[in-house]
N, C-alpha and C positions, 0 to 999 in steps of 0.2 A: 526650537524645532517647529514646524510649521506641521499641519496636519494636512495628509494627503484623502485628495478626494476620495481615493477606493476605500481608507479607513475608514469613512464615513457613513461611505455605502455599509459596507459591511456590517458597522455598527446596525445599522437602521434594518440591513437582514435579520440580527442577531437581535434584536426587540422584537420583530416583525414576528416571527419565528417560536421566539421566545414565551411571547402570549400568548403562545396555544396550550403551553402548562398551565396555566391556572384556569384555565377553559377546563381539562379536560381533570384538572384535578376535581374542581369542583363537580363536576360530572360524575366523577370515583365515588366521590366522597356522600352519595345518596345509598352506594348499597356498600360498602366498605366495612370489614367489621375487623378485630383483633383477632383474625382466622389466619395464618400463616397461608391457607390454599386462599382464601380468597384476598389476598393480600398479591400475589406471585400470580392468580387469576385475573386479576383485574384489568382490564384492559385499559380502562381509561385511566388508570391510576401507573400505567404503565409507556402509556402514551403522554401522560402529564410528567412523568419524569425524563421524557424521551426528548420533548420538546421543551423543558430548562436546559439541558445538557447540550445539545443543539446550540441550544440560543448563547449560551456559555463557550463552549468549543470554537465559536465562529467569533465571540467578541476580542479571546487570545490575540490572536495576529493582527487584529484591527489593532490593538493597544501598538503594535512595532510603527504603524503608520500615522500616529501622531500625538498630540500634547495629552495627559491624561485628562486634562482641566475644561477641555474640547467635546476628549469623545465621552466620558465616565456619566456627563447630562444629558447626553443622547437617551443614557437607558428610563432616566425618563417615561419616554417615549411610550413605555410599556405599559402605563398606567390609561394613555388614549387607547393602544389597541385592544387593551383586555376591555375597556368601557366599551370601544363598537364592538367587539365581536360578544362582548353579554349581554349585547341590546338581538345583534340579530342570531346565536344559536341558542342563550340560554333565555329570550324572550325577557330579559330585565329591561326596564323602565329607568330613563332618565329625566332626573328633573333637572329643571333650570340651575339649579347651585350644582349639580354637578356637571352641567354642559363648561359653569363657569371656569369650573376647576380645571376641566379640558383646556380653556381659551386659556387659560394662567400659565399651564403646563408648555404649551406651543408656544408662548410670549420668552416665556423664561429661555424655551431652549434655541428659539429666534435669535435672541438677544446673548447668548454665548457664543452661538455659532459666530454671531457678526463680529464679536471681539475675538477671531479666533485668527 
C-alpha cells in the first residue's frame, strides 16, 4: 500500500495541532489542584485536553491513507512542535543538546519518509 499525500498532510495537521496539549497542560498544571470545580474550571487544562483529542480525531482517517510504518513516525513530529512553541509562549530555553535531538528527530522522520 503506498501512502497517500493527504495522509501525510493530515498527519503533520494532527502533530501540529496536537502540541498545543502539552503547551496548555502544562500551563493548567501551575494552578491545578485535586478540586473537582477547579478541575472542570480550568481552562487550560480544558484546552490541553481539547487539543490531544483534536490532534488524535484528525490522525484516525489519515491511518485509511496509508502504511502505518510511514505515518505512525510522523507523530514524532510532536516532540519539535512542543520544543518551539515552549521556547516562544512558555519562554523555555534551548540548549544545544536539545536543538541536537530536534536535528535527530527531522533526520529520522526524513529518512522513513524517503523509504516510504
Amino acid at each position: 500500500m503506498n501512502t497517500e499525500l493527504w495522509a501525510i498532510v493530515l498527519v503533520l495537521i494532527a502533530t501540529t495541532l496536537g502540541s498545543f496539549g502539552p503547551l496548555f497542560l502544562k500551563k493548567a498544571s501551575s494552578t491545578l489542584t485535586l478540586n473537582l470545580k477547579n478541575i472542570i474550571t480550568n481552562k487550560n487544562l480544558i484546552l490541553g485536553l481539547f487539543f490531544y483529542a483534536v490532534g488524535t480525531i484528525l490522525f484516525i482517517p489519515a491511518l485509511k491513507g496509508g502504511e502505518l510504518s510511514v505515518l505512525y513516525p510522523l507523530v514524532a513530529l510532536v516532540y519539535v512542535w512542543v520544543s518551539l512553541l515552549s521556547m516562544k509562549f512558555l519562554k523555555e530555553k534551548m540548549t544545544m543538546l536539545k536543538w541536537l535531538g530536534v536535528l535527530l528527530i527531522l533526520i529520522g522522520v526524513s529518512l522513513i519518509g524517503a523509504g516510504a
